[in-house]
C-alpha positions in Angstrom: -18.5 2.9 4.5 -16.4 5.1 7.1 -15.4 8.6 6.7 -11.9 9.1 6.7 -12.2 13.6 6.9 -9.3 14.5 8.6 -7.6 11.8 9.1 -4.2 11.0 8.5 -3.1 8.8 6.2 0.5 7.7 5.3 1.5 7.1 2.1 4.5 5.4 0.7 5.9 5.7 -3.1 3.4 9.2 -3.4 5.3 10.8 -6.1 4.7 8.6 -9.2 1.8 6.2 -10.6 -0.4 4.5 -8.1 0.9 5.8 -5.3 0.6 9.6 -7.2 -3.3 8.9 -7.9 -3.8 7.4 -4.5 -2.7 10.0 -3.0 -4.9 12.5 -4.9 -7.8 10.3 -4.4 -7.5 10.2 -0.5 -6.8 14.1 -0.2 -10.4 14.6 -2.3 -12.0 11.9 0.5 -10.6 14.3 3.0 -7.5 13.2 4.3 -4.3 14.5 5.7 -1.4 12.9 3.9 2.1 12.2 5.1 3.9 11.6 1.3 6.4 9.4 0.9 9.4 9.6 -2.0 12.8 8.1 -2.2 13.7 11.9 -2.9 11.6 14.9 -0.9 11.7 16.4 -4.4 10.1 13.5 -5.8 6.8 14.2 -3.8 6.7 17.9 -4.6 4.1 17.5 -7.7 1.9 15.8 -5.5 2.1 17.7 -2.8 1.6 21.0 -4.6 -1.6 19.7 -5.8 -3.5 18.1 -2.9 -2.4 21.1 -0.9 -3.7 23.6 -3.7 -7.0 21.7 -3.1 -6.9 22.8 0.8 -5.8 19.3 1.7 -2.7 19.5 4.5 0.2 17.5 3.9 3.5 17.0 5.0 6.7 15.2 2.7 9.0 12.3 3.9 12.3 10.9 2.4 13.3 7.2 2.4 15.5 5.2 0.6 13.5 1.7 1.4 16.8 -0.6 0.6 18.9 1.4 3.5 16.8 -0.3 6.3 18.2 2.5 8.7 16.9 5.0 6.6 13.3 3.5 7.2 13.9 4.1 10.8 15.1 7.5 10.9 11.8 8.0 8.5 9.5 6.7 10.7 11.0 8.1 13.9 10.5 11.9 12.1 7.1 11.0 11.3 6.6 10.6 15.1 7.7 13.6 15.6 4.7 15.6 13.8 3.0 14.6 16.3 -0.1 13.1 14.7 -1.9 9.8 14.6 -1.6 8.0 11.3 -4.8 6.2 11.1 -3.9 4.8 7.4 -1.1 3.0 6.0 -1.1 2.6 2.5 2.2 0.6 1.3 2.7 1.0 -2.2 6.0 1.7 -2.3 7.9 -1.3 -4.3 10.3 -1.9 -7.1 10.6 -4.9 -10.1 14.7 -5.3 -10.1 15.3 -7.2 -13.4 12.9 -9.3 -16.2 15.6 -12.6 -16.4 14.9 -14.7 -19.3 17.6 -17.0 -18.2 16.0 -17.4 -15.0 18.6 -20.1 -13.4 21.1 -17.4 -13.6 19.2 -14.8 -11.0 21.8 -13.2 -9.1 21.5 -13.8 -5.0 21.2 -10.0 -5.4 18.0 -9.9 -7.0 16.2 -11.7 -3.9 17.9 -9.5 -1.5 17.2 -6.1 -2.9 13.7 -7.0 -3.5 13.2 -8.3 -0.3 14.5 -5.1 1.8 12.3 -3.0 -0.2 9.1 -5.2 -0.8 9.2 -7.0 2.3 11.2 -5.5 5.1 10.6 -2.0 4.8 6.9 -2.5 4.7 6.9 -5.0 7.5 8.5 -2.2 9.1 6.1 0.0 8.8 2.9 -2.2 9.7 5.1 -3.3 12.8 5.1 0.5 14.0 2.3 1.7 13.3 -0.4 -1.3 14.3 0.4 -1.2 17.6 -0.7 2.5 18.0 -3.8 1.9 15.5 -5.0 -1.3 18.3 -4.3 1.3 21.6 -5.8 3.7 19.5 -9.2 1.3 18.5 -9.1 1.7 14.4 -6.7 1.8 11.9 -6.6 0.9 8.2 -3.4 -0.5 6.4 -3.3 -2.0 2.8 0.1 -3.9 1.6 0.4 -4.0 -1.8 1.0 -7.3 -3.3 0.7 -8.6 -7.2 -0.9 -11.1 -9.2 2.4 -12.9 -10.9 2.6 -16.6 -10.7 4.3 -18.8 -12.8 6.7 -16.4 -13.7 10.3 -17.4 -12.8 11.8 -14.3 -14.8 10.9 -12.1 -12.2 11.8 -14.8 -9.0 12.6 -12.2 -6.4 9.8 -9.8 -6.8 7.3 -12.1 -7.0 9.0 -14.1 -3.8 9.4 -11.0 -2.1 5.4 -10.2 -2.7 4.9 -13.6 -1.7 6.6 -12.8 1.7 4.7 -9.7 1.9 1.5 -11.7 1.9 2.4 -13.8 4.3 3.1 -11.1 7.1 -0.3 -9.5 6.3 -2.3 -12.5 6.7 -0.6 -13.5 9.9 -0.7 -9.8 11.2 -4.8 -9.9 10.0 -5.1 -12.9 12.5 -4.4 -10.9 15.4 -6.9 -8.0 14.7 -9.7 -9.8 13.0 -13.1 -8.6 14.2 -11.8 -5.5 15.1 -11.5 -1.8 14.0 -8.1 -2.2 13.0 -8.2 -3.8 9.4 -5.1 -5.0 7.3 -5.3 -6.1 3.8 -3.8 -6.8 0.5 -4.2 -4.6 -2.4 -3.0 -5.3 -6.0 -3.5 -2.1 -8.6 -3.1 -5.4 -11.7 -1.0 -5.0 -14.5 -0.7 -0.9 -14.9 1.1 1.5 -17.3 3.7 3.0 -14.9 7.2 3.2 -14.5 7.1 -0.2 -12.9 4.6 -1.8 -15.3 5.4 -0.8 -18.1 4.2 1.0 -21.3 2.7 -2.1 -22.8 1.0 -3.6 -19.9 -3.1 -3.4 -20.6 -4.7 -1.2 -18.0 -4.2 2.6 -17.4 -3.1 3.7 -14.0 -6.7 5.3 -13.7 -8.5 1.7 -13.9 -6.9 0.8 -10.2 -9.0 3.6 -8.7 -10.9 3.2 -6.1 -10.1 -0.2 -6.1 -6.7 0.4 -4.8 -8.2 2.1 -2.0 -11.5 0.2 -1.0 -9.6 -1.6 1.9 -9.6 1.9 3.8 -13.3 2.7 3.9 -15.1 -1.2 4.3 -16.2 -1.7 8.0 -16.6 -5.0 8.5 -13.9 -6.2 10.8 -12.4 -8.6 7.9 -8.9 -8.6 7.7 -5.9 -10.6 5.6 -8.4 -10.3 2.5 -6.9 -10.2 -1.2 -8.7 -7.2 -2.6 -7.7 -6.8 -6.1 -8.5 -3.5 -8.0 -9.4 -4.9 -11.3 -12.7 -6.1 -9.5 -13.9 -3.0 -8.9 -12.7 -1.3 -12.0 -14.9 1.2 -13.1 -17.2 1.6 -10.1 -18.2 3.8 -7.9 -16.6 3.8 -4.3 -19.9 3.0 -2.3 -20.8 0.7 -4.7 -17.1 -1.1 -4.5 -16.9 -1.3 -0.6 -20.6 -2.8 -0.6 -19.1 -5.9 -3.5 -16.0 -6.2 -0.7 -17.9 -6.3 2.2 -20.1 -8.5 0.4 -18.2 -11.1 -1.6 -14.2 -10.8 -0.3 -13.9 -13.0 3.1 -11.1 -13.5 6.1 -9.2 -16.6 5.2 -9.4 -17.5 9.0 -11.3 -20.5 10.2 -15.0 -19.6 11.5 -15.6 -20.2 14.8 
């Protein structure tokens, strides 16, 4: 399992549910976090309590369906002048539940595609390069679990998208110390899940996470928190190392 102390990891969606607990976990494994809201103002709980913990951090702004607002976000992150090591994409949005699902509006596809998809893609695109020259870097896209649900077409297409670009990205690092992967938190109670879905925010840690710290060179894996529920981090990086493989042919 690596250390990540002092690093700097990047996280997007920071102010609310997973992305709020993720953040919280990473600052007690020692990182530096650049937090990510729609809003500043949305980040400042989190930030005021991972840097009351001595952890440093620093607050970005995005709204992720303004594509140009992406850029100007990542062009001020380059100038703190750091190397993010750590990418972990859990910004996302669910636009609309349609039970008369052959009446989605062209809308729903688009708007969940610029922020699911593109804005993400984005972000992997400028940041891997850097992680490669650099020799390591970690980024986890997260993805869910929805299938054979035509009520919610465009997020679950858009997801479905998102896959696809980390898997092909994976293909072009594998065996390496850059390592990109897909994370899924499961059916959580947060603004995005819901209040009746089954599993408390709390359940996708360190699941959520367990992409950052395995050193094994595997890449485009699905590494869905549920699995790991409950356990400790060692313990869950030694069952992903173990029992979650590339899905690249073996030489």
């Amino acid at each position: 399992m690596i250390s990540v102390q002092g690093r700097w990891a990047f996280i997007t969606g920071a102010g609310r549910g997973i992305g709020f607990l993720t953040a919280k976990f990473m600052a007690e494994m020692g990182c530096r976090l650049i937090l990510h809201g729609r809003k500043s103002e949305n980040c400042q709980r989190v930030y005021d309590e991972v840097t009351a913990t001595g952890a440093e951090a620093r607050i970005v702004a995005a709204e992720f369906s303004d594509l140009e607002a992406v850029e100007r976000m990542l062009h001020e992150i380059d100038g703190f002048g750091v190397d993010v090591d750590i990418v972990l994409n859990n910004a996302g949005v669910q636009i609309a539940y349609r039970n008369d699902y052959f009446k989605t509006p062209v809308s729903d596809y688009l708007d969940s595609f610029r922020i699911n998809t593109v804005a993400p893609a984005m972000i992997c695109y400028h940041f891997m390069p850097k992680m490669i020259e650099r020799g390591f870097g970690r980024i986890l896209n997260t993805t869910s679990g929805i299938r054979f649900d035509p009520q919610q077409a465009g997020y679950s297409a858009s997801k479905a998208a998102l896959d696809k670009i980390t898997i092909d990205l994976g293909s072009t690092v594998e065996g390496t110390d850059v390592l990109i992967n897909l994370t899924d938190p499961g059916w959580c109670r947060t603004d995005l899940g819901g209040p009746h879905a089954p599993n408390a925010p709390e359940s996708a840690i360190p699941g959520i996470v367990v992409g950052v710290f395995v050193n094994d060179g595997k890449s485009g894996r699905y590494l869905n928190a549920p699995f790991f529920s409950g356990m400790s981090l060692e313990d869950a990086v030694k069952k992903a190392e173990a029992e979650f493989d590339s899905p690249y042919p073996k030489a």
